[in-house]
DRENMIBA-90693 format. One record per residue (C-alpha): residue number from 1; x, y, z; residue in three letters. Coordinates in nm, 3 decimals. Layout:
N
+-----+---------+---------+---------+-----+
:   i :       u :       v :       w :  aa :
+-----+---------+---------+---------+-----+
: NUM :       X :       Y :       Z : ala :
...
+-----+---------+---------+---------+-----+
//
This chain:
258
+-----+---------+---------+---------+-----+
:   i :       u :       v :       w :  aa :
+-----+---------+---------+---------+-----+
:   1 :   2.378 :  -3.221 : -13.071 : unk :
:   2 :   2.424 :  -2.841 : -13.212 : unk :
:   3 :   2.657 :  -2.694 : -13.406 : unk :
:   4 :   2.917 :  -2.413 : -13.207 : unk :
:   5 :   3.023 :  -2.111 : -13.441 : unk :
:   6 :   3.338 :  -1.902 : -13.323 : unk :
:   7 :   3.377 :  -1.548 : -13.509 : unk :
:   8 :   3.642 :  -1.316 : -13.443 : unk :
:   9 :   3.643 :  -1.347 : -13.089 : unk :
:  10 :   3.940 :  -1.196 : -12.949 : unk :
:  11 :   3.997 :  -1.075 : -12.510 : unk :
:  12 :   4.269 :  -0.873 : -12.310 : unk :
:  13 :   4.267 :  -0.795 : -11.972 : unk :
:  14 :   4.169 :  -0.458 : -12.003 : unk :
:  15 :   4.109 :  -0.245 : -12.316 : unk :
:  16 :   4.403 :  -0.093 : -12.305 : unk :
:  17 :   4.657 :  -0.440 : -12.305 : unk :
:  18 :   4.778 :  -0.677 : -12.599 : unk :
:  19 :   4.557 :  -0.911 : -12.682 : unk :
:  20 :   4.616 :  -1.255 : -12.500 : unk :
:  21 :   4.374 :  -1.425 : -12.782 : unk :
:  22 :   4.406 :  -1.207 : -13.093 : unk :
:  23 :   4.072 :  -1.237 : -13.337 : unk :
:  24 :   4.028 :  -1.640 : -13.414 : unk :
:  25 :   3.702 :  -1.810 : -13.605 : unk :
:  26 :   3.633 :  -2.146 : -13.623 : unk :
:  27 :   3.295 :  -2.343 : -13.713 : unk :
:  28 :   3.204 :  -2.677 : -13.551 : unk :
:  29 :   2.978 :  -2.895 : -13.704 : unk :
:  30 :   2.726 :  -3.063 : -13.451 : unk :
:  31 :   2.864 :  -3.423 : -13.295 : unk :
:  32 :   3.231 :  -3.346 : -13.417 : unk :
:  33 :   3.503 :  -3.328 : -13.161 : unk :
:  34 :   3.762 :  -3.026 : -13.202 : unk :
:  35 :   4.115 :  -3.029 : -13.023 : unk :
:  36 :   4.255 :  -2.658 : -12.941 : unk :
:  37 :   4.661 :  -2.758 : -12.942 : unk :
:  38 :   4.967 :  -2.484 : -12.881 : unk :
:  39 :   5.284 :  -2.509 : -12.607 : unk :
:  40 :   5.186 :  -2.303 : -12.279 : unk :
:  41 :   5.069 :  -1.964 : -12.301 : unk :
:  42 :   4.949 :  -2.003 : -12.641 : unk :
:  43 :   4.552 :  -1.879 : -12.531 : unk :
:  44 :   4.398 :  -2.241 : -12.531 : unk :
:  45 :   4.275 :  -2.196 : -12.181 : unk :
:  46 :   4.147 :  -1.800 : -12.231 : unk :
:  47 :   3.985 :  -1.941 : -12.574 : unk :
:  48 :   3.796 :  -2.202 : -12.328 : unk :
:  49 :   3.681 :  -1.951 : -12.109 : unk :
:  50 :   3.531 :  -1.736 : -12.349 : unk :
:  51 :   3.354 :  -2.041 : -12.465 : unk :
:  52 :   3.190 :  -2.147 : -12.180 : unk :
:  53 :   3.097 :  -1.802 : -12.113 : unk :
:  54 :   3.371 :  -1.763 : -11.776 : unk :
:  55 :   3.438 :  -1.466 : -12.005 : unk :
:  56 :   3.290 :  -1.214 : -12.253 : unk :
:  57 :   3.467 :  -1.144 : -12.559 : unk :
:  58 :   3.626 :  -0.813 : -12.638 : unk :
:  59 :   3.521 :  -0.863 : -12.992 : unk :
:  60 :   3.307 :  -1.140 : -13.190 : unk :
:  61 :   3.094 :  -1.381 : -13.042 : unk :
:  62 :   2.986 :  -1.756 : -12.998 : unk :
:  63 :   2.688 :  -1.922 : -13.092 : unk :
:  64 :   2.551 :  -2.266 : -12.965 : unk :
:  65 :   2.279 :  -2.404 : -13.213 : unk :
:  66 :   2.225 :  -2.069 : -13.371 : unk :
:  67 :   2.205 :  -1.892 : -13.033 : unk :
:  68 :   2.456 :  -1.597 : -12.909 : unk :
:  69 :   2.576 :  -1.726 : -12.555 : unk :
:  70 :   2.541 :  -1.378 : -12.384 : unk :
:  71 :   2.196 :  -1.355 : -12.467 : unk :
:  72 :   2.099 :  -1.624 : -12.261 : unk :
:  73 :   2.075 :  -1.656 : -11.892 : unk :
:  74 :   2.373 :  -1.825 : -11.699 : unk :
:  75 :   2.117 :  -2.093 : -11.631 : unk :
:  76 :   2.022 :  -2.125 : -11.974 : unk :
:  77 :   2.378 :  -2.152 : -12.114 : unk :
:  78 :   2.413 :  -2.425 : -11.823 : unk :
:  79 :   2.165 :  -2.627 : -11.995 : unk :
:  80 :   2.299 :  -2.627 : -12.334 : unk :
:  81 :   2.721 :  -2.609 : -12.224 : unk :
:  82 :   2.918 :  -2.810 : -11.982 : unk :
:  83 :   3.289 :  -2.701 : -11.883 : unk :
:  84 :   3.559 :  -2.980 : -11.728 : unk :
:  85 :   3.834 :  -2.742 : -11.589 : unk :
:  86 :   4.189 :  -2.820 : -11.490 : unk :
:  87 :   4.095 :  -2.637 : -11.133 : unk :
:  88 :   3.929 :  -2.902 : -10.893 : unk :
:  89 :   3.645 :  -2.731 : -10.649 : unk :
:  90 :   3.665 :  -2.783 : -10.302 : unk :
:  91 :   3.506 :  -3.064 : -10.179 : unk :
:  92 :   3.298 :  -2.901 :  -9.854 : unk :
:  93 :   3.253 :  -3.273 :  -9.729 : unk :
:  94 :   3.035 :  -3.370 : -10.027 : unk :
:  95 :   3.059 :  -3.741 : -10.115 : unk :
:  96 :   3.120 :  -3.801 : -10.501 : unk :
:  97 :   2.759 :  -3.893 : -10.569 : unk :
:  98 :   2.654 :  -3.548 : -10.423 : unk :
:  99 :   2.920 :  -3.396 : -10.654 : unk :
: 100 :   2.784 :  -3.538 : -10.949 : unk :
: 101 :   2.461 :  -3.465 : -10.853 : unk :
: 102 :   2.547 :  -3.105 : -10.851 : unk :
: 103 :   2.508 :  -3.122 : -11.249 : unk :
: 104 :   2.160 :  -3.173 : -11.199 : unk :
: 105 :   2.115 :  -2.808 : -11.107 : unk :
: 106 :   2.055 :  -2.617 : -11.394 : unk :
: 107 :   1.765 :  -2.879 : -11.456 : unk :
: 108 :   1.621 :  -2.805 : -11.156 : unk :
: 109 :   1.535 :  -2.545 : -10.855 : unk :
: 110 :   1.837 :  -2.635 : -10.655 : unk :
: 111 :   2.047 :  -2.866 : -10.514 : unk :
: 112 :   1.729 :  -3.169 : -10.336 : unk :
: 113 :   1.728 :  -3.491 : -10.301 : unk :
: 114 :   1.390 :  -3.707 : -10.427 : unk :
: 115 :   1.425 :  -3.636 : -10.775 : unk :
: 116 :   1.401 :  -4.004 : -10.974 : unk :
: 117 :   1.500 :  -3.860 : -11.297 : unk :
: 118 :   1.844 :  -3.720 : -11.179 : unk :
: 119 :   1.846 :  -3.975 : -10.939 : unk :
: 120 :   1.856 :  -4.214 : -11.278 : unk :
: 121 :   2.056 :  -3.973 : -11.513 : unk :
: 122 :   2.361 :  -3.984 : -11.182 : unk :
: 123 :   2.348 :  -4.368 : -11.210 : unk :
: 124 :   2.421 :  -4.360 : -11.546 : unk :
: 125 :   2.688 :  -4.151 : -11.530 : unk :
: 126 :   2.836 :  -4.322 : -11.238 : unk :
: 127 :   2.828 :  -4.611 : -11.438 : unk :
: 128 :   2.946 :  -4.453 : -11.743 : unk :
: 129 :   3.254 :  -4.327 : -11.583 : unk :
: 130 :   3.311 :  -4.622 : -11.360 : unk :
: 131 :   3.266 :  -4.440 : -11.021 : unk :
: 132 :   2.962 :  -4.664 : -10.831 : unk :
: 133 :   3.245 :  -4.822 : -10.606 : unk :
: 134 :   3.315 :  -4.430 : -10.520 : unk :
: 135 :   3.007 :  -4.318 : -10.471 : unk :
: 136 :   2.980 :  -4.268 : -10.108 : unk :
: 137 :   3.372 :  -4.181 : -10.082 : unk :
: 138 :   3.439 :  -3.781 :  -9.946 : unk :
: 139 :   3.561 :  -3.620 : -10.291 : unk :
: 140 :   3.827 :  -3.467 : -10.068 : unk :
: 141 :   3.935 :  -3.852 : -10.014 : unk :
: 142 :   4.024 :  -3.893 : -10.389 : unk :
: 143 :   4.317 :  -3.914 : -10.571 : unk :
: 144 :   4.366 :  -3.650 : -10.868 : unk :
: 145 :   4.285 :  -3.891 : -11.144 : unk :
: 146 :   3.942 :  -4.022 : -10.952 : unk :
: 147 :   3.881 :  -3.656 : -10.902 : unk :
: 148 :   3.910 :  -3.578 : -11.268 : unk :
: 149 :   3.669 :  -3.880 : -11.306 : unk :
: 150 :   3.433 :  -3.737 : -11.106 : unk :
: 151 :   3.441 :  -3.377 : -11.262 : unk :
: 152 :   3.377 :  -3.526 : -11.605 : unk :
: 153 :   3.096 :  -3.725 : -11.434 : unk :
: 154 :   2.940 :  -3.397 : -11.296 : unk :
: 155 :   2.920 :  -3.234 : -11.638 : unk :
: 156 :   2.789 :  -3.544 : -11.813 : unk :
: 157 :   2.515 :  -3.520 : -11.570 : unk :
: 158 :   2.457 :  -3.165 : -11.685 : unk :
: 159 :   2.323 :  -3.356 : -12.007 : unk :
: 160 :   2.523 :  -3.049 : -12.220 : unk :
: 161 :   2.510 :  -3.020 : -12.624 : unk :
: 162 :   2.854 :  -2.917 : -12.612 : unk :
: 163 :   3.117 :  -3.056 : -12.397 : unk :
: 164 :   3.427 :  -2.833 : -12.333 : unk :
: 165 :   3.725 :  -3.017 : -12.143 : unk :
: 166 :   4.043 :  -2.815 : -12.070 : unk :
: 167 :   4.298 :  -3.093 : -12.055 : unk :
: 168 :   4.093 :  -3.356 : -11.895 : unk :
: 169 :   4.361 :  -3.629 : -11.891 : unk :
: 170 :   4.560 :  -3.437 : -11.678 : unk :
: 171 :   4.694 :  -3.598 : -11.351 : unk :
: 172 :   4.526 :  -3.973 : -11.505 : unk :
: 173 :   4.731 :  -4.295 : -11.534 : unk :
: 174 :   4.791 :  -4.469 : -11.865 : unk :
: 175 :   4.471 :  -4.681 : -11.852 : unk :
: 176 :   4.222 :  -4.358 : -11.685 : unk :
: 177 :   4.330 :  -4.136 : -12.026 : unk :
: 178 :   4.279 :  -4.438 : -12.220 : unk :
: 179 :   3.924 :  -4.470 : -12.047 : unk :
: 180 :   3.881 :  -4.072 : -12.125 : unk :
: 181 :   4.003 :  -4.102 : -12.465 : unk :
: 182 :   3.789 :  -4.391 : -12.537 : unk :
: 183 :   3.431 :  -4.159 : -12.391 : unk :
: 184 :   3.496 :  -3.881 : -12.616 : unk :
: 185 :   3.490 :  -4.085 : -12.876 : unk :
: 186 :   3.209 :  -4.257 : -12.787 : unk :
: 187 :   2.993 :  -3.915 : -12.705 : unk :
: 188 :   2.702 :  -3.808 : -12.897 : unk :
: 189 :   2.804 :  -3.423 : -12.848 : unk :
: 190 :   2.994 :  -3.137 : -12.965 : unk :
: 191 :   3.320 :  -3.153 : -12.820 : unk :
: 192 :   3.563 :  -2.872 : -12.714 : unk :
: 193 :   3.930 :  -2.994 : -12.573 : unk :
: 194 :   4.245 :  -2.895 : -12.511 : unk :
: 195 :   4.514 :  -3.122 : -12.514 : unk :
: 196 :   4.905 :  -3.108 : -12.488 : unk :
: 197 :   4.936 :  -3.454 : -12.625 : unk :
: 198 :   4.963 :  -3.407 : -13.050 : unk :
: 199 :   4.935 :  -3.761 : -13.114 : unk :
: 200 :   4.628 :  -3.772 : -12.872 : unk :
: 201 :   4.469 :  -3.452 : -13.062 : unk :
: 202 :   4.503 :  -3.684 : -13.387 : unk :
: 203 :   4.388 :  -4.004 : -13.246 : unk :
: 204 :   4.064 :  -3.831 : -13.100 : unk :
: 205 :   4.021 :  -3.507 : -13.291 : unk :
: 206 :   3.760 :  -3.450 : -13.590 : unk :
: 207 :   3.960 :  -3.094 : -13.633 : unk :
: 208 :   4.240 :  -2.925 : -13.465 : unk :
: 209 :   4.291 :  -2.527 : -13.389 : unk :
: 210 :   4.625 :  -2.448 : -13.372 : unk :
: 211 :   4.739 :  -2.173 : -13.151 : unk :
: 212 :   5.074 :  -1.981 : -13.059 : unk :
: 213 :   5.116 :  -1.680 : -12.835 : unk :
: 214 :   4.779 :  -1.599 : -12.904 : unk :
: 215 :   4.721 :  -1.618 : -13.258 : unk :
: 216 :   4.517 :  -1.891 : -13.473 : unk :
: 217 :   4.784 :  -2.050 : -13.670 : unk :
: 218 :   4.566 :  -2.343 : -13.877 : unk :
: 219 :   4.238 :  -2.490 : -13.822 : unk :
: 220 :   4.117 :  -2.847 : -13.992 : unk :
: 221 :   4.112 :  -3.215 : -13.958 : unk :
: 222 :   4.413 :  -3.291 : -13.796 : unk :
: 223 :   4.600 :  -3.511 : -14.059 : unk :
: 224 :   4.633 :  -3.248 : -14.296 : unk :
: 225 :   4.667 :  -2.985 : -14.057 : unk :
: 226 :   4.928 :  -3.131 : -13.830 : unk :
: 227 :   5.249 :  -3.129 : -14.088 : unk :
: 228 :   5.603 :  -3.182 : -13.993 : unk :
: 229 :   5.685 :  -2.822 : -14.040 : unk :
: 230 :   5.379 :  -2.670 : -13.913 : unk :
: 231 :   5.434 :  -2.844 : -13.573 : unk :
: 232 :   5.799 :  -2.801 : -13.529 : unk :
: 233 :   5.741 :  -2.405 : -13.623 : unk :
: 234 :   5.490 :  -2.411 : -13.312 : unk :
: 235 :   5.643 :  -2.607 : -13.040 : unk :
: 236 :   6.027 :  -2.540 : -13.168 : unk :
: 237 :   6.130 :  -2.879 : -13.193 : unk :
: 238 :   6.229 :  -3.105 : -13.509 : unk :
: 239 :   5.865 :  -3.326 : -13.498 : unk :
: 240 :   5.851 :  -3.592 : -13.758 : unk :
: 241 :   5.518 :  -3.770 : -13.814 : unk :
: 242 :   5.560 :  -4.177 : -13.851 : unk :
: 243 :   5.295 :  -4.417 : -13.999 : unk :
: 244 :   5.254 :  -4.690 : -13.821 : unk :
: 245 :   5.219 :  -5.026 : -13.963 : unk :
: 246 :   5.034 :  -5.258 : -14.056 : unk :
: 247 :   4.737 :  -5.013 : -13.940 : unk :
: 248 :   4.908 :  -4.723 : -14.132 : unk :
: 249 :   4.815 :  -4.472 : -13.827 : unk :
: 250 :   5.009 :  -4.199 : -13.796 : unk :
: 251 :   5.257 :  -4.099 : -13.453 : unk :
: 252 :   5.467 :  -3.773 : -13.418 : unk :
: 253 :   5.853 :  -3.849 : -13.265 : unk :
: 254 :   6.003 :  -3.547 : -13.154 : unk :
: 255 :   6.386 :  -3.415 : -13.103 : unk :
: 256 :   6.582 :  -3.080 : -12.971 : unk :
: 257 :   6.683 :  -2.895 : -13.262 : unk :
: 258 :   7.032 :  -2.934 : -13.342 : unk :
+-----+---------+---------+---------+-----+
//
């Protein structure tokens, strides 16, 4: 596990455009799972990309375990980050153990069969993920929930430090987020994810960022963070947070302001 330090980073289109992220800093300590929240267009996904190094930064910079991103290789920052994107690949007729395997490349000299050790590490992961019934199944064959499976598979097989999942309980049935929900909290990583779902954020999330249009609006652990007034201002709604008894956890009910 490392620690992943944000400072300042900030990226437009072109030099010459507003900002779509405007300058944001956060610091997350190694093994600790932060949630990026804010309605749509708020910069969760361009905040993600400059993360995972899709994207340089106009200004600032990220460092994994001490290290500035952009001065490793692309192969180097493959064996240290892992990304889980909204956007599903094509499948090119590759089976889902073939797609998994595909994390295996950075840790090796390309995509070959023989290899015990990721032969072992893809096992586990199928298993992990609950996918060894699927294995030999086209990926184009899938539904959108098993193929979200099978993505998170792919970067667990990357064996990452830090783990960055843009919405990853997208398209999933109640029970598949509850199975997603239930390995994030169960990883021994640093943990990067967006999430629409506020009462999901809280129920998973060490710390929350909040954004809107752009613009850090609060960083912390989300049960301080995530008042009644902060989230209403963000999402313009009335949101009221209820504790729940008898385990006293908390859940946000929402309403159309009057």
């Amino acid at each position: 596990m490392v620690d992943l330090d944000v400072q300042n980073v900030s990226w437009a289109p072109n030099r010459s455009t507003q900002p779509v992220l405007h300058p944001t800093t956060f610091s997350l300590p190694a093994g600790r799972v932060l949630g990026i929240v804010g309605p749509n267009g708020a910069g969760k996904s361009t905040l993600l990309r400059l993360l995972y190094r899709f994207q340089k930064p106009h200004t600032g910079h990220v460092h994994v375990g001490g290290q500035d991103i952009w001065s490793m290789s692309a192969l180097g920052c493959a064996k240290r980050m892992a990304a889980v994107l909204q956007e599903q690949p094509s499948a090119f007729g590759l089976t889902v153990r073939e797609i998994v395997r595909l994390g295996r490349v950075p840790h090796s000299s390309g995509f070959f069969r023989g290899d015990t050790g990721s032969d072992r590490i893809v096992d586990e992961v199928l298993t992990t993920l609950n996918l060894h019934s699927l294995a030999e199944r086209g990926f184009g064959t899938l539904s959108g929930g098993e193929r979200q499976r099978v993505m998170v598979a792919r970067a667990l097989a990357q064996e990452p430090e830090v783990l960055i999942l843009d919405e990853p309980t997208n398209h999933l049935d109640v029970r598949h987020q509850l199975e997603i929900v239930s390995l994030i909290q169960s990883l021994c990583l640093t943990i990067v994810v967006s999430l629409h779902d506020l009462n999901m954020a809280a129920g998973v999330c060490d710390d929350v960022l909040v954004l809107k249009n752009g613009h850090p609006q609060g960083f912390g652990p989300p049960e301080t963070l995530l008042t009644d007034a902060l989230v209403s201002n963000i999402f313009r709604v009335d949101a009221k947070r209820e504790h729940l008894a008898p385990s006293g956890a908390s859940h946000f009910s929402f309403s159309l302001p009057n």
